[in-house]
N, C-alpha and C positions, 0 to 999 in steps of 0.2 A: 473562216479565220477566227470566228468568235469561237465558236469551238474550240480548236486546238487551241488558245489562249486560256480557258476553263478545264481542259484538260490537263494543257501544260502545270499551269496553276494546283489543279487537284493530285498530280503527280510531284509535286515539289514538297507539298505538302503532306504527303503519305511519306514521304522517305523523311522528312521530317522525324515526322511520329516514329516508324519505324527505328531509326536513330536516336532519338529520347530514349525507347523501350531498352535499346542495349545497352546504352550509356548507363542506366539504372540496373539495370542487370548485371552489366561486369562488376557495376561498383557494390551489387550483394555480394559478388561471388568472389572478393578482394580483388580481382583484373583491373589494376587502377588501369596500367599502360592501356589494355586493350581500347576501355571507356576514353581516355583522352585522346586514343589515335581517331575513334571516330567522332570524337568533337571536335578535331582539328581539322580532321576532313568536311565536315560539313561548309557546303556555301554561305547556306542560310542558314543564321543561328536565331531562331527563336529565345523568347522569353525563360520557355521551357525546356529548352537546350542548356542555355546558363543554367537555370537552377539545379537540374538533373545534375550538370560536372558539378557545382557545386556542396549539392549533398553525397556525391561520393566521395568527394576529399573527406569531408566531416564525417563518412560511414569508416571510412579506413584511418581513421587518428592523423591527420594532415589538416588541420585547423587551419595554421597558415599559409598555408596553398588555398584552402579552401577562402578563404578569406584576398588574398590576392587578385583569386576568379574573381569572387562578388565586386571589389572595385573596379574588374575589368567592363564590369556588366555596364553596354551601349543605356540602357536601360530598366528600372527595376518595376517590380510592385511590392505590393506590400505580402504578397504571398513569397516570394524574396527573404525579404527584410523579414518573413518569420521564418521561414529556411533558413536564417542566420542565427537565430534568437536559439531554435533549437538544435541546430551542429553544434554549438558551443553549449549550451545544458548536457546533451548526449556525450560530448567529452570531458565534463565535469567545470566547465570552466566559466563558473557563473557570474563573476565580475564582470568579464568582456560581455557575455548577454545582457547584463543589464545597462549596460553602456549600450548597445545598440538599442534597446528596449526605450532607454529614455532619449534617443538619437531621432528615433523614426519619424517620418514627416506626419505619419498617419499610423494608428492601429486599431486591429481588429479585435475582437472576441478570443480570437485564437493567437492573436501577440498576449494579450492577457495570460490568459488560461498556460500557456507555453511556458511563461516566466516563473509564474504560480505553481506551477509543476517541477521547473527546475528548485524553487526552493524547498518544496516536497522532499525531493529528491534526496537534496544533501541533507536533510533533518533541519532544513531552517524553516520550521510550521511557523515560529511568529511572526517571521518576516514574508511567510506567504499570507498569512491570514490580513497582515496590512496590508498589502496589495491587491487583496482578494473584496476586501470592503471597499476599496477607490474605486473600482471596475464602473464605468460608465451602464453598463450592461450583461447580464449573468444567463449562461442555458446550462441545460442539464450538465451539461461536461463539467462546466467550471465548478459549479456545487460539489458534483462530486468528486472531483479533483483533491476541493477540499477540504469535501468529508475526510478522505481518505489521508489525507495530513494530519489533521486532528485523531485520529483512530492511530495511525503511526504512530504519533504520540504519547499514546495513550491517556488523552484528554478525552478519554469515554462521554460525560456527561456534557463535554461544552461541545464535543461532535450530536449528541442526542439531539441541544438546541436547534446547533446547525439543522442536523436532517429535520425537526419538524417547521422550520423556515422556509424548506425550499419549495419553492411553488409548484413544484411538478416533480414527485417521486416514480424515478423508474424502475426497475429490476436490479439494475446495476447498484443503485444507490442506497436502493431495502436491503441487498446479499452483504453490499459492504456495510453497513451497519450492523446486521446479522456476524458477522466477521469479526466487526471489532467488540462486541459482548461475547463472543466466545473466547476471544482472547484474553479479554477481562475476567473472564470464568460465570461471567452473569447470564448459566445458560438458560434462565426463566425468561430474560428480557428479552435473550436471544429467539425462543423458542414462540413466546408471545405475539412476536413480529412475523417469525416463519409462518404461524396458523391466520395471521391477517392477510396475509397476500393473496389475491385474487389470481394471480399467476406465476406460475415457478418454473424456475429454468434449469436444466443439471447441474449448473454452477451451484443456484441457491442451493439445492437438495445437498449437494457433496459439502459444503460450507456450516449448513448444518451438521452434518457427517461427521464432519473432522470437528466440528466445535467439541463433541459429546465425547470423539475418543480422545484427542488430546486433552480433556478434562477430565478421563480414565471412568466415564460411563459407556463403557463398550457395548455393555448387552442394549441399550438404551440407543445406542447409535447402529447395531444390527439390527432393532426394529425398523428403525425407519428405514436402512439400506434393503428392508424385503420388502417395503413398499412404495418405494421407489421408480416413478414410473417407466423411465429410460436412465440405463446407466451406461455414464463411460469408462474409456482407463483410468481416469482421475478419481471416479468415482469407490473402482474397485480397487486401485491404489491405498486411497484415503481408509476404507475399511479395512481393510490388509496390515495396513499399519499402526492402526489400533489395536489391535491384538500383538503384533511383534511388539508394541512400546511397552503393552501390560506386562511383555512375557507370555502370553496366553497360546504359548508353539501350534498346540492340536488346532483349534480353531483356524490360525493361523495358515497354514498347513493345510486343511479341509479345502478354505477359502479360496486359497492360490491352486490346489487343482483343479479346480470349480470356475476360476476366471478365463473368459474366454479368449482373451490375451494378455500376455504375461508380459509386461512391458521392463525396462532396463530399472528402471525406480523402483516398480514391486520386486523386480528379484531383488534388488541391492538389500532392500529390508529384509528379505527372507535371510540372506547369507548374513548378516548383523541380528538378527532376531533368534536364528539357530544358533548363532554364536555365542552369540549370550547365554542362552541356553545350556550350552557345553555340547549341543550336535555337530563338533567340526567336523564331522566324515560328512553328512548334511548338508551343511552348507557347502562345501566343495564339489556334493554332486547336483547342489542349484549354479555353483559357478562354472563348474564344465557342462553343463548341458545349456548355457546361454549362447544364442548365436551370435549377439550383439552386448559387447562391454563398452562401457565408458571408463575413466578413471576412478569413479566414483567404488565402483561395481571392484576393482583389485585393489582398491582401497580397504573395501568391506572386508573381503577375503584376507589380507592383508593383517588387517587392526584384528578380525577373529585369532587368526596365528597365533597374535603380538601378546593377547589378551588371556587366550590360554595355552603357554608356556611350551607353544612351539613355534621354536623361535627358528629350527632351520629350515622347517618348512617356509616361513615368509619369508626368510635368504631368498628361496630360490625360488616363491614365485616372483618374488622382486625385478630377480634375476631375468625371469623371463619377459616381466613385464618392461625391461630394458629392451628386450633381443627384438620384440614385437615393435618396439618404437614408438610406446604410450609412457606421456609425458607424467609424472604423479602429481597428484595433488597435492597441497599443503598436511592434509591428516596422515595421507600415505609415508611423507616425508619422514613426520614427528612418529611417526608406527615402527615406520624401518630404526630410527634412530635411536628407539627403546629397544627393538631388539639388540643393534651392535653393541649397547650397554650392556645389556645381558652376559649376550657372548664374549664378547668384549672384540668385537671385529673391528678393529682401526681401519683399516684400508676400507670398509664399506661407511663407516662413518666418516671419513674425509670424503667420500664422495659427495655423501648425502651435505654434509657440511658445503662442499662447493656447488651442488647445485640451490639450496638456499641461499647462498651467498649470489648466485645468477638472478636467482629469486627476488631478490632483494628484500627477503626474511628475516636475514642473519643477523641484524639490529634490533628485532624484535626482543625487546626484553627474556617474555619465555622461551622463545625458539637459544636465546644467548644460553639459560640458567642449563636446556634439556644439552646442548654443545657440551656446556662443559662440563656436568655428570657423563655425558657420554664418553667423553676424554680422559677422565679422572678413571673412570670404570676400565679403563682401555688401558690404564697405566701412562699414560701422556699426561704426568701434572705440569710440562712447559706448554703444550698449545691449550690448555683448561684455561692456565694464566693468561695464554695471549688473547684469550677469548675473551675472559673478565676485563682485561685493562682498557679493551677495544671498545667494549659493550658503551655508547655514548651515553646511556642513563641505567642505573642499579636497581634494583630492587633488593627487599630482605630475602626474597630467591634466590637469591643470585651469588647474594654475600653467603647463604650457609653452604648455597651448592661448593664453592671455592674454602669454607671453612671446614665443612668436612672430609671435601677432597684431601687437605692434609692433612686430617684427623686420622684418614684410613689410609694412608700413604707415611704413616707416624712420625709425620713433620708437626711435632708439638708447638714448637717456637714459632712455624710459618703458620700456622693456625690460630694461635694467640696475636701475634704479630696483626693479623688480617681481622682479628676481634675488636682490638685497640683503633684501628684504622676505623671500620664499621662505628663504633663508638662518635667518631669527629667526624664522622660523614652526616650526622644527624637524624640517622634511620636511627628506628627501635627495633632494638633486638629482640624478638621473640621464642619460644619455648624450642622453636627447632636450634635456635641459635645456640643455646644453652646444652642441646643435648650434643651437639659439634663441639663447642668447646670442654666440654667432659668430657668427651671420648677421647680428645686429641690429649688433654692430660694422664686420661687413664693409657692407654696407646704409649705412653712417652714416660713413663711414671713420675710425671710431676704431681704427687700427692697434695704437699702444701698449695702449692696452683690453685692445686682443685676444689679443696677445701674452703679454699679463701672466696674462692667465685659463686661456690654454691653456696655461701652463707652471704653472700652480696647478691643473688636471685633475686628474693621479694625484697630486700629493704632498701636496695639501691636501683635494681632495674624491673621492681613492680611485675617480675615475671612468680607465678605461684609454680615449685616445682612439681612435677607430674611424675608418675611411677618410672617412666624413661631416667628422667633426671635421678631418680634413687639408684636404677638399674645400672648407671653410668655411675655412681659414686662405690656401689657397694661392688663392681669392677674393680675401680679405683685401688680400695681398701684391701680388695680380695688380693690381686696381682700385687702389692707390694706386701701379703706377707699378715698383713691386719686382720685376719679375720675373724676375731673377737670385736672389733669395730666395727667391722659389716654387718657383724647379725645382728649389734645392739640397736643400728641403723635402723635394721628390717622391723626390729621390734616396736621403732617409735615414728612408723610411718605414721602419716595419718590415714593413710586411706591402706587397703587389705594390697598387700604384695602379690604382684602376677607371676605367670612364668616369667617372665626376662627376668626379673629380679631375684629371684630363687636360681633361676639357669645360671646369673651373672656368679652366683656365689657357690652354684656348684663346680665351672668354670675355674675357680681360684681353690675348689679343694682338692681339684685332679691336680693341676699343680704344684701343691704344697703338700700332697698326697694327706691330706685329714681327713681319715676315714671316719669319727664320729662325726665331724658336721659335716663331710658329704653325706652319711646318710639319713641326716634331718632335712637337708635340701634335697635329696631322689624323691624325700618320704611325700614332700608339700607339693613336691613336679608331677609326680605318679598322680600325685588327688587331683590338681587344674590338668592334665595332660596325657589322661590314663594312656594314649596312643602313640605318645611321642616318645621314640625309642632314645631320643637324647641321655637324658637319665639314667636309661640302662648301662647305655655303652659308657659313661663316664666314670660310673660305677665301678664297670667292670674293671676299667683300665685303674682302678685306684685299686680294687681286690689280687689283679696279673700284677700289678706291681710289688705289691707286697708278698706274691707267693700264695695267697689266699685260691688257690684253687677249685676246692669246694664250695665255693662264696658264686666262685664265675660262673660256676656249671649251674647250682641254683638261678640264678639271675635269668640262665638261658632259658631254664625251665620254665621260669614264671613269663617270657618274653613269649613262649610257643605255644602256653596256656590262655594268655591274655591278647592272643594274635598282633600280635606288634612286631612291623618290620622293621628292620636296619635299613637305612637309605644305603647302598653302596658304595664306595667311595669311587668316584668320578673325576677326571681331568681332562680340559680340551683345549684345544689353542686354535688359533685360524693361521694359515701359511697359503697364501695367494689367494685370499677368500675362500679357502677350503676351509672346514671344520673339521678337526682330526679330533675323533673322540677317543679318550685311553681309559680303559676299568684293569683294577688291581687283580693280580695273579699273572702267571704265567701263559695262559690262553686265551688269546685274544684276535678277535676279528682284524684287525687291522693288513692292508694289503703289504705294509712294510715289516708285517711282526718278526722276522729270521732278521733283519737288520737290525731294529729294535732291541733285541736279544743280544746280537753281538755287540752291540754299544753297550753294554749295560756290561758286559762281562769283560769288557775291558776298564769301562767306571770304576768297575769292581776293585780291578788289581791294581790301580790308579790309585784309589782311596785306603787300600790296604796298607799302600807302600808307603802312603804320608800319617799311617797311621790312624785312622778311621778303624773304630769298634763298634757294631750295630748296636744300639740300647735295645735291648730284647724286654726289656717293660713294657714298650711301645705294641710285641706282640702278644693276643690275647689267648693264647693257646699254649696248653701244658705239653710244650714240648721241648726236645734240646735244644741247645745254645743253637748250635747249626743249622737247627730246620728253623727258630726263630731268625735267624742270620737272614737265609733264603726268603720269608714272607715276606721280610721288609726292604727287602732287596727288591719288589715287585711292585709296591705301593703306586698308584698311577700317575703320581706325579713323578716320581722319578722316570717313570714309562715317558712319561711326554717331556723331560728334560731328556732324555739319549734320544726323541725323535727331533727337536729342537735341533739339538749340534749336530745331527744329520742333516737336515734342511734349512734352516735359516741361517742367511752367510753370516760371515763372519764381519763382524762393530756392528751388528744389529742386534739390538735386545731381544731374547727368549721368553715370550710373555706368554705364560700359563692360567688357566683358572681351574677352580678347584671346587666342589660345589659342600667338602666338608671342610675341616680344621684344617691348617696340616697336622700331622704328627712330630715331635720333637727329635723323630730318628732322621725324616725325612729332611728338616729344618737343619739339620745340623751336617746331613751328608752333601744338600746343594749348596750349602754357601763353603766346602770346602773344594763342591765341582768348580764353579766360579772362579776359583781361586786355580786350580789346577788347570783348567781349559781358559784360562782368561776370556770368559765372557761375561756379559751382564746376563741374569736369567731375574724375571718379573714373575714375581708368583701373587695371583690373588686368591683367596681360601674365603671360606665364607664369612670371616672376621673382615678382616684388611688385608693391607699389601703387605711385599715382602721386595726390595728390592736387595738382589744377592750381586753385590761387586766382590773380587778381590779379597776373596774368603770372610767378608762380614754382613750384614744384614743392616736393613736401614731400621726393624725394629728392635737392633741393638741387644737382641736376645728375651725382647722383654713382649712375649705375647700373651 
């Protein structure tokens, strides 16, 4: 009888245990249901039954469940009562712990240290370190607990104190010391301490490691990584990454085929470290040859794209990184979001838009300012706005992002307007702000405006102006026709004129077709910019216009001598997340080119009939009326207005980008399409917008 009662007893008690171990279990593994069906089924609930449900509630974000449990509990201890202390630090919720903290009938070492921790945690070190000196009693943990507060900190020298106070240094609390002089950059202190320890652990050695290369002594930090007695993935992470930070690719490179496991953190640095670099084939064959990605890791891949200037490659690994069912991170988000600016892809930037907004990002100041560049970029200046009005706090980000938006949409008045307001908001306008509200004048041709603002700069808003700000006036001056006032401008800079400022005033000689001071401005472009076919081509078009044909053919000659290309002229628009790219002429990749064609050749006799004459100025080639007729009949934006009215329905705006000017042929044949096809067509060029309604333009003719 005694037996079976010892046994019954040792069986009641095993299933016990065994039932803790699961209830702990489900509740790593998020299974709340599973963990509380067998806490309900238990007969007998142990001490260690409560507390097990109880920290799974607090493992899975249910605080008040969890808290419900603990006053369910027949009975506590105080191993309980700091099971409560830290569910609630673990969910950030440090008031209520310290309400239990000063609640408890009794506390231990580890109700201390637990609380101490939690104000670690949140950055509140002064109100740990009070706490931390009341302690009845201190062991290593709490010391270093709050060493490590003060290091946080970066109260380097009152952590020093600390550590030579504590009565018993261990490993843990020499590495973090070690730790926090490397973050401080005092890697003598650092290194001083490292050659005093009697015994060192991976951690120490790798802490070392990274002191040296995050403080860009890499060769210094490869030393000791070759004498290094055991190393692990941290280890050859940490040195890996030293080298991708300097840039140092080869080494880099050597290292990671060298490593004997190539773990998801080191690849991510190789794919950001080649990227940097400019190896994006590189990095693409570290990101497809990974077995195992995080978000982190198509993030990298991702922001390399973003970073150099392919941008439909991160479309569409985007794309995929949707199809596969991995969530992005917040960099991913902000990566993708510069691209749809680029492109100017709305449909992908509303997306990206509502998932930050699921985020609960989208109040984020910067995440607001990059919104509504994104928007603005996209030709949407109604959701830019509803973006700004919504933003619950402004920045001077935020106000020029929405200032320039009209600047380059040539809403002078709403740009000004949003100037005046910013003014009574009580921000200070700074030099960006200045260089928006010049543009938005120059844009709009409010001369006197502009004049009056950039002579109120430094005397009334203490802003000193900067070569932008001249670049913007002597636009200004240029495009209304002044350009004898520009160049006097240029003359009495104070500081030497760059390209934008010379470009601004060659810019205003194509125009006004002034061929002696276009070619004192080619002459000054040519000397800062011997590569940049800018100058050539504006040249040229001021030589084709006047008939100067021997001028142009020169020009070519010195273009094929001096190796300087022509960018090509370029248009693309997106239609259902597609990227449809158009280049000028007649021959073109595109899978719809015979439709393309025939759109055009109906445009053709459309605009013939309303009277439409090709400006053959526009064409740079010495040839007949007719065959100039045809060239410019091809130009790519027109290519991508006949695929527009092809495919985008109809009351839906036709939004184009264009990655040169437009040309004045082209500007004048779509705002009369517009008008003939009654549609909106959005044209961005690599100045500003163009919005073409009902045969007018919103930049009123004045680009």
């Amino acid at each position: 009888m005694r037996f079976l009662y010892i046994h019954s007893r040792s069986y009641c008690s095993n299933v016990a245990i065994s039932a803790n171990c699961q209830i702990a279990r489900y509740g790593r593994l998020g299974q709340l249901d599973h963990a509380r069906e067998i806490f309900d089924r238990l007969q007998e609930k142990n001490i260690v039954s409560w507390n097990s449900i109880v920290a799974c509630y607090f493992h899975n974000n249910q605080p008040d469940e969890a808290r419900t449990l603990f006053d369910e509990m027949p009975q506590r201890t105080t191993v309980s009562w700091n099971g409560l202390i830290s569910g609630y630090v673990n969910n950030r919720m440090l008031k209520e712990a310290r309400r239990v903290f000063d609640q408890m009938p009794e506390r231990n070492i580890v109700s201390w240290t637990a609380m101490i921790k939690g104000y670690v945690e949140e950055g509140l070190v002064s109100e740990a370190e009070s706490l931390f000196w009341q302690m009845p009693e201190r062991n290593v943990v709490s010391w270093t607990v709050m060493l490590g507060g003060l290091i946080q900190d970066n109260q380097i020298d009152k952590a020093r104190r600390l550590f030579d106070a504590m009565p018993v240094k261990d490993v843990v609390a020499k590495t973090s010391m070690i730790g926090g002089y490397c973050q401080a950059g005092r890697l003598t202190d650092a290194r001083e301490l490292f050659d005093e320890m009697p015994e060192r652990n991976v951690i120490t050695w790798t802490t070392m490691i990274s002191g040296y290369a995050q403080n860009h002594r890499v060769d210094v930090a490869r030393k000791l990584f070759e004498v290094m007695p055991n190393k692990n993935e941290v280890s050859w992470t940490a040195m890996l990454m030293g080298y991708t930070q300097c840039g140092r690719m080869d080494e880099a490179t050597e290292l990671f085929i060298a490593m004997p496991y190539k773990s998801v953190v080191s690849c991510n640095a190789m794919i950001l470290g080649l990227g940097q670099n400019g190896d994006v084939i590189k990095a693409r064959n570290v990101f497809d040859q990974m077995r195992e990605k995080d978000g982190g890791t198509w993030s990298a891949m991702i922001k390399t794209y973003e970073r150099k200037g392919f941008e439909l490659e991160a479309l569409r690994l985007f794309s995929l990184m949707q199809t596969e069912r991995i969530g992005p991170n917040f960099p991913c988000l902000i990566s993708v979001l510069s691209v749809c600016s680029s492109l100017a892809s709305l449909d992908h930037g509303r997306q990206i838009h509502a998932q930050l907004v699921k985020a609960m990002f989208d109040t984020d100041v910067y995440v607001g300012s990059i919104l509504i560049t994104m928007y603005i970029k996209c030709g949407d200046l109604v959701k830019a706005k509803s973006v700004f009005d919504r933003s619950p706090s402004k920045d001077i980000v935020m106000w020029n992002s929405i200032i320039t938006g009209y600047a380059q949409h040539g809403l002078g008045e709403e740009a000004l307007e949003m100037f005046h307001k910013l003014r009574c908001s009580g921000i200070a306008a700074d030099d960006v702000t200045f260089v928006g509200v010049l543009s938005a004048c120059s844009y709009t041709g409010k001369i006197d405006e502009g004049l009056e603002i950039f002579e109120l700069m430094k005397s009334k808003y203490l802003v000193d102006p900067k070569t932008a700000h001249y670049a913007c006036m002597v636009d200004l001056l240029g495009r209304g026709g002044r350009l004898k006032e520009a160049m006097d401008l240029i003359s009495k800079m104070p500081m030497e004129a760059d390209a934008i400022v010379w470009g601004s005033l060659m810019g205003a000689c194509r125009t006004h077709l002034d061929l002696e001071m276009a070619e004192v401005a080619a002459k000054k472009l040519l000397h800062l910019e011997p590569w940049n076919s800018g100058p050539y081509i504006l040249l040229s078009n001021i030589y084709a216009s006047k008939g100067k044909w021997a001028a142009v053919a020169e020009l070519r000659k010195a273009m094929r001598s001096q190796n300087v290309k022509k960018s090509p002229g370029c248009s693309w628009m997106v239609i259902e997340k597609q990227v449809h790219m158009f280049r000028g002429g007649e021959s073109g990749p595109h899978p719809d080119h015979a439709l393309i064609m025939g759109m055009l050749e109906r445009l053709g006799g459309l605009l013939k009939e309303a009277g439409y004459c090709p400006d053959g100025s526009y064409a740079l080639h010495d040839v007949d009326e007719e065959e100039k007729a045809r060239s410019l009949g091809y130009h790519s934006e027109k290519l991508a207005v006949a695929y527009g009215l092809l495919k985008v329905p109809e009351r839906m705006p036709i939004r184009i980008m264009k990655n040169l000017r437009v040309c004045g042929d082209c500007h004048s044949a779509i705002k009369l399409i517009s008008q003939l096809m009654d549609r909106e067509i959005i044209l961005r060029d690599a100045n500003r917008f163009h919005h073409f309604k009902d045969g007018l333009c919103s930049c009123k003719d004045y680009w």
